[in-house]
C-alpha positions as CSV (number, residue, x, y, z in Angstrom):
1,X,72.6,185.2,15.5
2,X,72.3,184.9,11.8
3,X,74.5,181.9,10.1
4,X,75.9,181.8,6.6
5,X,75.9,178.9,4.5
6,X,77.5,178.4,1.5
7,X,76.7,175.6,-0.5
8,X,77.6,174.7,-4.5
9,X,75.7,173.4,-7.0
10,X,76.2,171.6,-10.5
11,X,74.8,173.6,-13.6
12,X,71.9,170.5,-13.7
13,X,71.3,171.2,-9.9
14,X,71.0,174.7,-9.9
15,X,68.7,174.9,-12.8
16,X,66.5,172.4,-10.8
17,X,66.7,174.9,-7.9
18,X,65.6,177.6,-10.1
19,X,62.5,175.8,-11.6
20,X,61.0,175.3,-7.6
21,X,58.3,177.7,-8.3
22,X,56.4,176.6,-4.9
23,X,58.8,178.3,-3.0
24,X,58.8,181.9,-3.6
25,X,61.7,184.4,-3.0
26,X,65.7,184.5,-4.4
27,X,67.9,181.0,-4.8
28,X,68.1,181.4,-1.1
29,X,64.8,182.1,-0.1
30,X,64.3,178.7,-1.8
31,X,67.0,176.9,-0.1
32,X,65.5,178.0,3.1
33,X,62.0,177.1,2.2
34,X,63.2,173.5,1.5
35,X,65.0,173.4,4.9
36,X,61.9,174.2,6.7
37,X,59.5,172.1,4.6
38,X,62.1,168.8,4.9
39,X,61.7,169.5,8.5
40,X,58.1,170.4,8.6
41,X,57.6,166.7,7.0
42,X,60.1,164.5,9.4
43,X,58.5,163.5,12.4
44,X,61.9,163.4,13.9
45,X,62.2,166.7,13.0
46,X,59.3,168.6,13.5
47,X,60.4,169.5,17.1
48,X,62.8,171.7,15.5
49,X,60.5,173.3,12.9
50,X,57.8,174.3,15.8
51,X,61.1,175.8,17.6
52,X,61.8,177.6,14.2
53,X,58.4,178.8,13.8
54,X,58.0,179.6,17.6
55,X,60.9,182.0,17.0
56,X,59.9,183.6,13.9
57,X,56.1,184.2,15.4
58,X,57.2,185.6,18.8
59,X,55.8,189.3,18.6
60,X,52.5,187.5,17.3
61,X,52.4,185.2,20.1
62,X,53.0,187.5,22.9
63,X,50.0,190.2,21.0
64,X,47.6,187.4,21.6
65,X,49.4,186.6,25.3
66,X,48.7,190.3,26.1
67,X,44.8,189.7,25.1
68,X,44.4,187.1,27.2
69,X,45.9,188.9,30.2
70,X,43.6,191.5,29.3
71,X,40.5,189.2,29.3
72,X,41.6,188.0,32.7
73,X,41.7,191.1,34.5
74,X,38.3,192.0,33.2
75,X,37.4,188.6,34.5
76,X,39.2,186.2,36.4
77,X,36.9,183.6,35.3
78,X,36.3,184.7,31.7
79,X,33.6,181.8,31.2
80,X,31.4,182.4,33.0
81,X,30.8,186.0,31.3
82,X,30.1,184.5,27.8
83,X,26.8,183.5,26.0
84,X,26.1,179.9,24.9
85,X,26.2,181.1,21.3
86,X,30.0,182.4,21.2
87,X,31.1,179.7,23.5
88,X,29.3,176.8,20.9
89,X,31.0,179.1,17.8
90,X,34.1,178.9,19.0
91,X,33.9,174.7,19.7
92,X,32.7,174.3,16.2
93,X,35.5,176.1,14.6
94,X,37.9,174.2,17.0
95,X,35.9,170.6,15.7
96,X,36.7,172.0,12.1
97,X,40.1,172.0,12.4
98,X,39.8,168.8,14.3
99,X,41.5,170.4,17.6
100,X,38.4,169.0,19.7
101,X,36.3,166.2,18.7
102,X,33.1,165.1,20.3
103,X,33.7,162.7,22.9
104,X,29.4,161.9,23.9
105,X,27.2,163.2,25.7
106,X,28.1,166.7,25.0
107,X,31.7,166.5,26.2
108,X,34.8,166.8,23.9
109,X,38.5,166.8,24.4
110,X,41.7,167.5,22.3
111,X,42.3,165.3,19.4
112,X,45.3,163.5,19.7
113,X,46.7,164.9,15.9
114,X,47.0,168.0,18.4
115,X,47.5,166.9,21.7
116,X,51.0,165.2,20.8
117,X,52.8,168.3,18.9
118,X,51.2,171.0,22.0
119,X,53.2,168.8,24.2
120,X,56.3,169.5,21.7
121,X,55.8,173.3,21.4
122,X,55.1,173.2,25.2
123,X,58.8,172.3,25.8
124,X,60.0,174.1,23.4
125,X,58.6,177.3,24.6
126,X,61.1,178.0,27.4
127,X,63.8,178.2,25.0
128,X,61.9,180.9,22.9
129,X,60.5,182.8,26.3
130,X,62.4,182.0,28.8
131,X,61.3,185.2,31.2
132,X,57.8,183.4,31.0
133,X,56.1,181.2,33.6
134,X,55.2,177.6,33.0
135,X,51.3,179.1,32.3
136,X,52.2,182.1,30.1
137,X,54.1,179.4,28.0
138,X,51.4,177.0,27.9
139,X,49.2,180.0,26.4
140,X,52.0,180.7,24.0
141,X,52.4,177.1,22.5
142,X,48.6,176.7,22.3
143,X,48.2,179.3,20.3
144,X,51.1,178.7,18.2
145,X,49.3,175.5,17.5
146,X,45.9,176.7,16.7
147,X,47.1,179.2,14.4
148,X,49.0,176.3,13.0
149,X,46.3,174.2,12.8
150,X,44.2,176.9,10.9
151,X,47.0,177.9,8.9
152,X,46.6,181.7,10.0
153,X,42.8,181.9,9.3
154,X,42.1,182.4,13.1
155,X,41.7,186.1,13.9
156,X,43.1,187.3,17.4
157,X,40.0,187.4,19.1
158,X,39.2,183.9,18.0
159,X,43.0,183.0,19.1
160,X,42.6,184.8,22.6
161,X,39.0,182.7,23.3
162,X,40.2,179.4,21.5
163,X,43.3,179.5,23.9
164,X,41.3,180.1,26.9
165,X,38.8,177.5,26.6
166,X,41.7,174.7,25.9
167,X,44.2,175.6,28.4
168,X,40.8,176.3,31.0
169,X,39.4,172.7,30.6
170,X,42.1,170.4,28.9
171,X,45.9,171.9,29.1
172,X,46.2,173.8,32.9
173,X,47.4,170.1,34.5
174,X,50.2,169.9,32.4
175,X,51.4,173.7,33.1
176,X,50.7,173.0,36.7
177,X,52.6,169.5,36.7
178,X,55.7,171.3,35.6
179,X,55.4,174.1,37.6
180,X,55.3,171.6,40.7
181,X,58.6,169.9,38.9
182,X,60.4,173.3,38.9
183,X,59.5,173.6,42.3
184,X,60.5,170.2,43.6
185,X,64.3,170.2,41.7
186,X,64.6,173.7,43.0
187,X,64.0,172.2,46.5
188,X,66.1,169.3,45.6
189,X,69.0,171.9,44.2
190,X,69.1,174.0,47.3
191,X,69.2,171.0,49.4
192,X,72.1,169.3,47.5
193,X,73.9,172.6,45.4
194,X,75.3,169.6,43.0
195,X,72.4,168.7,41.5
196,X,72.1,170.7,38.3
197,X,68.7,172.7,38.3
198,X,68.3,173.1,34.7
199,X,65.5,173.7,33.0
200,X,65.4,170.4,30.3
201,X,65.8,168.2,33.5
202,X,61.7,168.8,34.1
203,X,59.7,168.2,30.6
C-alpha cells in the first residue's frame, strides 16, 4: 500500500531541494531518492534499503528464478555440462566485482564485502516472497546481490550462471540450515501448539 507524506519546507530549504540535480524526477522524486540513498549509506539501515529494492525488483528477480529452473530441468547438475572456458569467464567477472577472490591453489570463495549483506537480503527475502522455499529465496537474494554488485551490467544469462555457481559451491548450507530450522520449530510447534512458529524465530 502506497503512503503519503507531506512534509514543509522553508523558501531557503526548498530552493536547496530544487538545485539536487543528482537526483532526477519532480520535488518528490527527489525526496524519495534522498530517502533511499540516506539509507543506502547507514549501515544500520541498509537492511531496509535491500528490502526496498527487493520489492521494487521482484518481477526481475523471479525472470532470472525462472532461468534457473529452466537450466535445472535441462540438467540437474548444470556443471558438469559446461566448458572450462564459460565456467573460468564467469569467475573472472565475479573476481571483478570482487564477489569471489582467490583463495590459493586455484580455490576461491565469497568475499566478505558480499558475504555479509547476502546473509541480509537472505532474510529479508521471505517477507518479499513468502510462497518461496528456503532455496528459491536463496537464488533470489543472490541475484539481487550480484546485480547489485554490478550495478545492472550483468545480463540474465550471466545472472542465471553466476547464481548457480555461488549458491552450488558456497551459499546451499545456509538454505539448507534454515530449511532444517523450519523443520525443527515446526516439530517443536506441533508438539507444544504454544510455541509461536513464526517465520523471524529461524534466521
Amino acid at each position: 500500500m502506497v503512503k503519503t507524506v507531506v512534509v514543509e519546507f522553508s523558501d531557503r530549504e526548498y530552493q536547496i531541494l530544487l538545485k539536487l540535480d543528482e537526483f532526477e524526477g519532480d520535488d518528490s522524486q527527489k525526496l524519495k531518492g534522498l530517502f533511499t540513498g540516506y539509507l543506502a549509506q547507514t549501515p544500520r539501515l541498509q537492511a531496509g534499503y535491500h528490502l526496498i529494492k527487493l520489492d521494487e525488483t521482484q518481477d526481475h528477480m523471479l525472470k532470472i528464478l525462472d532461468l534457473i529452473y529452466k537450466e535445472y530441468e535441462l540438467n540437474p547438475s548444470p556443471l558438469e555440462g559446461w566448458t572450462k572456458s564459460k565456467y573460468d569467464k564467469i569467475l573472472e567477472d565475479l573476481l571483478q566485482v570482487e564477489i569471489l577472490r582467490p583463495m590459493g591453489a586455484g580455490r576461491f570463495g565469497p568475499t566478505s564485502r558480499f558475504k555479509k549483506p547476502w546473509l541480509t537480503v537472505y532474510n529479508s527475502t521471505s517477507k518479499v516472497f513468502p510462497d518461496l522455499d528456503e532455496f528459491s529465496q536463496a537464488y533470489i537474494a543472490t541475484v539481487y546481490m550480484l546485480d547489485y554488485f554490478s550495478r545492472g551490467t550483468f545480463e540474465a544469462e550471466l545472472l542465471r550462471d553466476a547464481t548457480i555457481i555461488l549458491n552450488e559451491y558456497y551459499l546451499y548450507s545456509y538454505a539448507l540450515a534454515k530449511k532444517q530450522g523450519h523443520e525443527a520449530q515446526k516439530a517443536i510447534a506441533k508438539k507444544n501448539p504454544s510455541i509461536s512458529s513464526r517465520d523471524d524465530l529461524v534466521t
